[in-house]
C-alpha positions in Angstrom: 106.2 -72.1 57.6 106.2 -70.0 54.3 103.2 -68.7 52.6 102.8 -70.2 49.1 101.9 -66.8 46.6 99.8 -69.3 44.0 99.5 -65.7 41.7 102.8 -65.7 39.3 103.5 -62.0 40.0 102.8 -61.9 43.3 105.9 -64.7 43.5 107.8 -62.8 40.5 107.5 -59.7 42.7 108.8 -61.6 45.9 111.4 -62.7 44.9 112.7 -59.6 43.4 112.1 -58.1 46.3 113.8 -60.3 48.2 116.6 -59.9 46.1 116.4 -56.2 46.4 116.0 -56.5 49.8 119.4 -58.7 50.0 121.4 -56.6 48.1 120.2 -52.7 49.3 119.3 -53.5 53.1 121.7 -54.0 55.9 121.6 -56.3 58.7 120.9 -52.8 61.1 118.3 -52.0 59.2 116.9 -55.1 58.8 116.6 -55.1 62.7 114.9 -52.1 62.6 112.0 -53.0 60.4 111.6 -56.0 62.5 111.5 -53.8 65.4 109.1 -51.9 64.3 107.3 -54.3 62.8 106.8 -56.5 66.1 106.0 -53.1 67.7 102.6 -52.6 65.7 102.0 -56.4 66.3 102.1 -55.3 69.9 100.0 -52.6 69.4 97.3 -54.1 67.6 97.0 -56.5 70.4 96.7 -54.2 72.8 94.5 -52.4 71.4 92.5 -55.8 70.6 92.3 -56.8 74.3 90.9 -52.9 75.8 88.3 -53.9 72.9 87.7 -57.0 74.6 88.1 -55.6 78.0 85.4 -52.6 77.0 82.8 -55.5 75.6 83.1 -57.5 78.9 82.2 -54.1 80.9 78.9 -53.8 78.8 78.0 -57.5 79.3 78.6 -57.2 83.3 76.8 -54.4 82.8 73.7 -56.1 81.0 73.9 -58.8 83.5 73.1 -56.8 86.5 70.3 -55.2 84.6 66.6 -56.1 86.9 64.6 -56.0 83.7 64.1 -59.4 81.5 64.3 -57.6 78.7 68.0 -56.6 79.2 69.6 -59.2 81.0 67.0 -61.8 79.6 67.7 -61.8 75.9 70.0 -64.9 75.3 67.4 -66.6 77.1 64.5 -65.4 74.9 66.8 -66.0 71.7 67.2 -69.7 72.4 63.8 -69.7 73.6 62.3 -69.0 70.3 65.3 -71.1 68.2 63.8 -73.9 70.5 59.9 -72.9 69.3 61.0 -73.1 66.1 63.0 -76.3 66.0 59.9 -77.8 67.7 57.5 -76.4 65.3 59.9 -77.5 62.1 60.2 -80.9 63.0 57.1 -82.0 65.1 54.3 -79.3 64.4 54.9 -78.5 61.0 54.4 -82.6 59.5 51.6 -82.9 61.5 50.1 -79.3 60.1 50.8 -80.8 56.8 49.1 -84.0 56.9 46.1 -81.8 58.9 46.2 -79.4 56.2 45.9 -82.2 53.4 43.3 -84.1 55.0 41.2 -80.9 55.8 41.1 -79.6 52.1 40.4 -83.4 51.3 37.5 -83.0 53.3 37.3 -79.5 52.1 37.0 -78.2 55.2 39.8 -76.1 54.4 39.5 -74.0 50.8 42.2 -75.8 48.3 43.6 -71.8 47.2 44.7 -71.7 50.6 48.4 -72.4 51.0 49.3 -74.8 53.8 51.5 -73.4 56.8 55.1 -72.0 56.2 58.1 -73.5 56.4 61.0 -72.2 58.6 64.6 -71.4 57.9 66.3 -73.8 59.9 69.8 -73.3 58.9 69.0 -69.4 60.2 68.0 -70.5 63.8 70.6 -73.5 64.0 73.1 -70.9 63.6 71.8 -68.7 66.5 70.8 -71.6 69.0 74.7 -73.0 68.2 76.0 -69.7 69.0 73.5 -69.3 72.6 75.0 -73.0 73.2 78.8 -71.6 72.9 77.3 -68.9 75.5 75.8 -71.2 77.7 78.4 -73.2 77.9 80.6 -70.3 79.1 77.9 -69.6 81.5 78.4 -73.3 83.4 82.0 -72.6 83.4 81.4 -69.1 85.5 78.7 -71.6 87.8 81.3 -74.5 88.3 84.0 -71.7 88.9 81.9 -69.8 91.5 81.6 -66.4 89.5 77.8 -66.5 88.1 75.6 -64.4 90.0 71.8 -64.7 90.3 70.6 -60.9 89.1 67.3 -62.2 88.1 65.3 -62.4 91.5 61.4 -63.7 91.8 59.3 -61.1 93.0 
């Protein structure tokens, strides 16, 4: 499929060089460029997957770790995404109508400013990302390669 240039130079400049290209470039040399060209493609995806390879290392690593507080974390992240979902949408109306009916009653001092609200778009985003991990995690369960590194003591 070919890319559409929607800036008029950027399309004047194509097709010149196309034209250029046409008239100044042989067929050998044509090869060559694509040669080369598929050969940095190669080597960009090479070098993608011993990135990928390297980041799997440290998260087999992190796994195996005894201590909740390194192989514990996505736990503890969805953990407190879960607090605050629970504290948006059940706690926090509730603390508002508390909050009204106590400075009603002026029990509570009316400069005081009722409880805050959360960003919820901020912890949707992290609790759907732990979701996309735990999801990965039932597919290493159902396949048999999970292991339980967390042991009671």
């Amino acid at each position: 499929m070919a890319s559409i240039d929607l800036n008029p130079i950027g399309g004047i400049a194509t097709a010149v060089g196309g034209m250029l290209d046409d008239l100044f470039t042989s067929d050998e040399e044509r090869l060559k460029a694509a040669i080369e060209s598929r050969k940095l493609d190669i080597e960009e995806d090479r070098i993608d997957a011993e990135l990928l390879k390297g980041q799997q290392e440290i998260n087999k690593e992190e796994a195996k770790h005894s201590s909740i507080f390194v192989a514990g974390w996505r736990p503890a992240a969805g953990w407190a995404c879960v607090l605050g979902i629970v504290y948006q949408y059940l706690a926090y109306p509730m603390l508002q109508w508390l909050w009204a009916f106590g400075q009603s009653q002026e029990w509570i001092p009316r400069e005081l400013q009722a409880p805050p609200i959360l960003d919820i778009a901020a912890l949707m985003t992290l609790l759907l990302g732990l979701l996309g991990l735990s999801t990965q995690r039932t597919i290493e369960r159902v396949k048999g390669k999970a292991r339980g590194n967390l042991k009671e003591q």
